[in-house]
N, C-alpha and C positions, 0 to 999 in steps of 0.2 A: 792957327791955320787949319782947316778944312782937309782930313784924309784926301777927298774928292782931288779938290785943286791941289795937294802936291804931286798928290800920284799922277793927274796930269799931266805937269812936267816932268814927272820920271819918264811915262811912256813918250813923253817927246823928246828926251834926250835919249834914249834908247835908240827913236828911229832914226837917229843921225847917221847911224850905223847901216842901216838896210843896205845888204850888198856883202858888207866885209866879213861878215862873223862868222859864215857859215864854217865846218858845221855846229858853231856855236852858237848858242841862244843872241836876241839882240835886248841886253838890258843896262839902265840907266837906273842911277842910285841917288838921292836926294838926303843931307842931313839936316834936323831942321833944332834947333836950340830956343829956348825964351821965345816960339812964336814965329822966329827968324831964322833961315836958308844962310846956313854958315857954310855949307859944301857940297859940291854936285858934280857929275861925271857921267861919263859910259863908259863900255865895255869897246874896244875897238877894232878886236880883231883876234884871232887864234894866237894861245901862247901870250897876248898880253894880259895884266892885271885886270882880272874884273872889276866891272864897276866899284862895287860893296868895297876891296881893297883902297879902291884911287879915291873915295871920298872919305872915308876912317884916316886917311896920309893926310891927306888937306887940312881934314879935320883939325887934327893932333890934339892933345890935350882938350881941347874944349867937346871932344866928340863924347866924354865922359858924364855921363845924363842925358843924351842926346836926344833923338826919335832919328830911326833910318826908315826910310820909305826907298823899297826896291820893285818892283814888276815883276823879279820871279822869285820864288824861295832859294835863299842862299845855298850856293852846295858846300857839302859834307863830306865827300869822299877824297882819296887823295887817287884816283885812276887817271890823273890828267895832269900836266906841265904845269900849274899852277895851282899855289897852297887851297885849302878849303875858308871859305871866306866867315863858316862861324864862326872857328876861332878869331879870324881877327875881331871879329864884333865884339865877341864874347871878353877877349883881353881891352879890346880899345872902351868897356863901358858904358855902352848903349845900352839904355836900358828899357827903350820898346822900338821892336820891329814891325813896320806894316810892310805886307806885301797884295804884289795884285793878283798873283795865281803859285800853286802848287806845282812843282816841277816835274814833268811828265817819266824825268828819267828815273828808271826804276833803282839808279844806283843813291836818289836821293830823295826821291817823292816822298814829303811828309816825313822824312830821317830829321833835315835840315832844323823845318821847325821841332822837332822833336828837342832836340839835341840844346836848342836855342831858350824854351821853355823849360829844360829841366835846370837851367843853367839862373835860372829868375828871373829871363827876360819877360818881357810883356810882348807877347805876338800876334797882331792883326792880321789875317790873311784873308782876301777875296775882295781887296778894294778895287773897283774897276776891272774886274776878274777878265768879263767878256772883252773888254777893248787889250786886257794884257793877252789872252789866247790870242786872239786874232792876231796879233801883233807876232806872234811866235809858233804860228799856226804849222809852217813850215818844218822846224824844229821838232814842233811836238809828235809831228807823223812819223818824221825820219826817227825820232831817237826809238820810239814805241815798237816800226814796224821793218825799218831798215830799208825804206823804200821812200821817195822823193813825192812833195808834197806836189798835184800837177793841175795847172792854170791852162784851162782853154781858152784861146783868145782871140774872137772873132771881130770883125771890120764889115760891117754888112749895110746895105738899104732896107728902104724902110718894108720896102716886097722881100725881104730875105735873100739878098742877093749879095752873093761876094764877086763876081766876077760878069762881063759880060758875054754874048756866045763867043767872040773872037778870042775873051783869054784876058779882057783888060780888064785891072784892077787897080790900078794909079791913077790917082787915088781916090778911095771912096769917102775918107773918111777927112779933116783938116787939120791945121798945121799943129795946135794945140793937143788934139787926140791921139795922134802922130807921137806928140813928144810927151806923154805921160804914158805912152807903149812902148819907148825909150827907157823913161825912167823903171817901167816896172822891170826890164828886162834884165835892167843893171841891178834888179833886186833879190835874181833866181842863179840859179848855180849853170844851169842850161836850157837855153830855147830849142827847140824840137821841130822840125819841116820836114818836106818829101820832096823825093825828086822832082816833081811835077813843076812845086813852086820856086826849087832853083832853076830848073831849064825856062821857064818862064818869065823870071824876074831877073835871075841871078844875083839875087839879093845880100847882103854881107851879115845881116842877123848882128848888127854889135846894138852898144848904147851909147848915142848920143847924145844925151840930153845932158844938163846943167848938171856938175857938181855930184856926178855919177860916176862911183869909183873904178869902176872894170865893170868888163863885158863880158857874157857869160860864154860858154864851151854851146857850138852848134853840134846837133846833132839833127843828121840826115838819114831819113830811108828810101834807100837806094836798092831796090829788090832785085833789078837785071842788071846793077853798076853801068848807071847812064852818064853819071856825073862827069859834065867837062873836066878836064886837065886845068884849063883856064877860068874855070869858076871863082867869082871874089869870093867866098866863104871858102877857099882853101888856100888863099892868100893871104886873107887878112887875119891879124890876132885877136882873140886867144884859138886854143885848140880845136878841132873840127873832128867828128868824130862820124863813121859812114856805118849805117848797119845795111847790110847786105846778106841774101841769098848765100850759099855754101856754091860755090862754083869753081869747077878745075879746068876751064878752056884758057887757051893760050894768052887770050886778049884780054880777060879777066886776070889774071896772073900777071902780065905784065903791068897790069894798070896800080893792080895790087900794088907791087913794087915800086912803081914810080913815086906812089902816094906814100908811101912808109917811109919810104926817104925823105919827103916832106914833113915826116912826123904827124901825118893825118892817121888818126888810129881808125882800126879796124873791125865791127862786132858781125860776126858770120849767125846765121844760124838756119835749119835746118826746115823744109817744107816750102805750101806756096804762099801763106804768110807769116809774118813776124809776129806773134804773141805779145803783144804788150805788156802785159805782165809781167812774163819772162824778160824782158827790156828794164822796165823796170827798176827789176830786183838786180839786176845787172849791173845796172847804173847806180841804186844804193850802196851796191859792194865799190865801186870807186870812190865816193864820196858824197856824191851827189847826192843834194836834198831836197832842192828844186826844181822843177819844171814849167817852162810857160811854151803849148803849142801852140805854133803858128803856122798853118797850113792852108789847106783846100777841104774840098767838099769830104774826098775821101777820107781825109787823117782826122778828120772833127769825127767823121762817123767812126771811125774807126775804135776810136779813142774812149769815145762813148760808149760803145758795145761792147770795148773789152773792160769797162768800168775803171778807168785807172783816173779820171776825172774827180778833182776834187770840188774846184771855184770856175766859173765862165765870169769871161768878161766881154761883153757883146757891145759894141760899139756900134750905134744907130745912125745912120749917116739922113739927112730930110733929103732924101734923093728915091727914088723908080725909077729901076730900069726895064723890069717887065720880060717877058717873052720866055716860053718854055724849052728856049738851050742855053739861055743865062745861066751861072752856075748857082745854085743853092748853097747857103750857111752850112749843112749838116746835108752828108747824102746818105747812101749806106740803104738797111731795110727803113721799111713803111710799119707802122704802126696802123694795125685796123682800128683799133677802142682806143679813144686820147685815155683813157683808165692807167693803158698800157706806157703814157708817153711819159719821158727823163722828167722828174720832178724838179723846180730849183727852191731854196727855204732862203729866209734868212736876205731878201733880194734887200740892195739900195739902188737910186739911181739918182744921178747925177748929170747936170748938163756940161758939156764938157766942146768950150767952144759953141760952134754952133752945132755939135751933135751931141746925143745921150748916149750916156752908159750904164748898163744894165752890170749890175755884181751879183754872184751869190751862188749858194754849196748847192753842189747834187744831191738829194735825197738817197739814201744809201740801206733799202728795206734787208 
């Protein structure tokens, strides 16, 4: 069998997982014997057995000569609830490991294989390198920088238009496009709005789409605390989290309190805007390692100039609406030189329905 095509399947049992792992990696483990797939797994969640474990068990005895094909290099350390999965390889007898990428954390990058190579094994690393990063793209920021990997995600026409002058935006985009902004949502730790777009939509921000395990932690910027009492996204589960302006007037303070007793948590901070950044880095210290915004004109710009952007997703609707109080994709400042304007690398697109979707990373000079 073909490195190529197992590891294929590895990264496809891996993304079974998209959603559950965080802040774990998401990886799937492949054994392959005489030519032949005698055992294969993933990884399923925080605190369970890695991949690498769950198919060396299946294995059992025959895993002895094996070939393991894994998507990320095995870890080595013991700083986490479960064993280091060299050693199992190393006692179970495999005697060549391929993998599809080197593991970003610095408690194992390159130790793993080290460790695996001195021991006799035979170790491929960098098959299908690019599709295993992407895959773990998420992971690889948070563990590196302790900061949440962040998806812009825009629903636009084909004039740039997310909204029209009256404020309508249901819907631009159809029912397919819809429900792969579902699925992705259920694949990030938290989706990201302003107040604008809850007083506006009143939106609930979950995932529903097919065979999507949970829904991710909303988090709102709320600068004056406009947000209704009776907003669905302070109703609905999972957790809601409000970042707001530092304010000590009475009606603020009570509102505070009403909310805290809902277990809506609360991030304060200091001036007339909120630093992104400093959001963040905030939201990396909870756990959070994901990010998909979903906003309006201001927070896409916002977003952008304070560079916390990593991937856009622009959803092309074959619709114009026209007119200069329609709202724009991206507001914020103007660029005089296009020299000067957001670079994207790396773009795919796709037709998705009867709209297109544009992917792809921010250039980051």
């Amino acid at each position: 069998m073909k490195d190529t095509a197992v590891m294929k399947r590895v990264l496809k049992l891996a993304a079974k997982a998209a959603g559950m792992t965080s802040p774990n990696p998401m990886v799937g483990a492949v054994i392959v014997k005489n030519g032949k797939i005698i055992a294969e797994d993933y990884h399923r969640k925080p605190g369970a057995s890695h991949a690498e474990a769950l198919v060396i068990d299946k294995a059992g005895e025959k895993a002895k000569g094996a070939i393991l094909y894994v998507n990320l290099e095995p870890c080595c350390h013991t700083d986490k609830r479960t064993p280091p999965c060299t050693k199992a390889i190393i006692k179970a007898g495999i005697k060549k490991v391929v993998i599809g990428m080197k593991d970003p954390n610095p408690n194992v990058s390159g130790k793993g294989i080290e460790e695996l190579s001195k021991s006799g094994i035979n170790v491929v690393s960098g098959i299908l390198e690019k599709d295993s990063i992407r895959l773990n793209e998420a992971y690889a920021k948070y563990i590196t920088t302790k900061r949440p990997f962040v998806i812009l995600k825009v629903a636009m026409t084909l004039d740039g238009k997310i909204a029209t002058s009256e404020g309508e935006s249901k819907w631009i985009t159809g029912e397919k496009a819809r429900e792969l902004v579902h699925k992705t949502r259920g694949s990030v730790d938290a989706v990201m709005t302003a107040i604008g777009t809850v007083k506006a939509d009143d939106p609930q921000l979950t995932a529903r789409a097919k065979k999507v395990a949970r829904s991710p932690v909303r988090i709102v910027i709320d600068p004056v605390f406009e947000i209704p009492i009776d907003a669905k996204i302070l109703h609905t589960p999972p957790n809601t989290v409000i970042v707001t302006k530092v304010s000590k007037s009475q009606v603020s303070e009570s509102k505070k309190k009403t909310l805290l007793e809902k277990n809506i948590k609360i991030i304060e901070y200091e001036g007339e805007r909120v630093d992104l950044n400093w959001l963040m880095k905030k939201l990396g210290e909870t756990g959070i390692t994901s990010v998909m915004i979903e906003g309006g004109s201001s927070l896409n710009s916002h977003a952008l100039e304070d560079g916390i952007v990593d991937k856009v997703m622009f959803f092309i609707a074959p619709k114009i609406i026209g007119g200069r109080e329609s709202y724009p994709a991206v507001g914020g400042k103007t660029f005089k030189k296009l020299s000067d304007a957001y670079r994207i690398k790396d773009i795919k697109i796709n037709r998705i329905g009867g709209d297109i979707l544009i992917e792809g990373y921010l250039e980051n000079d």
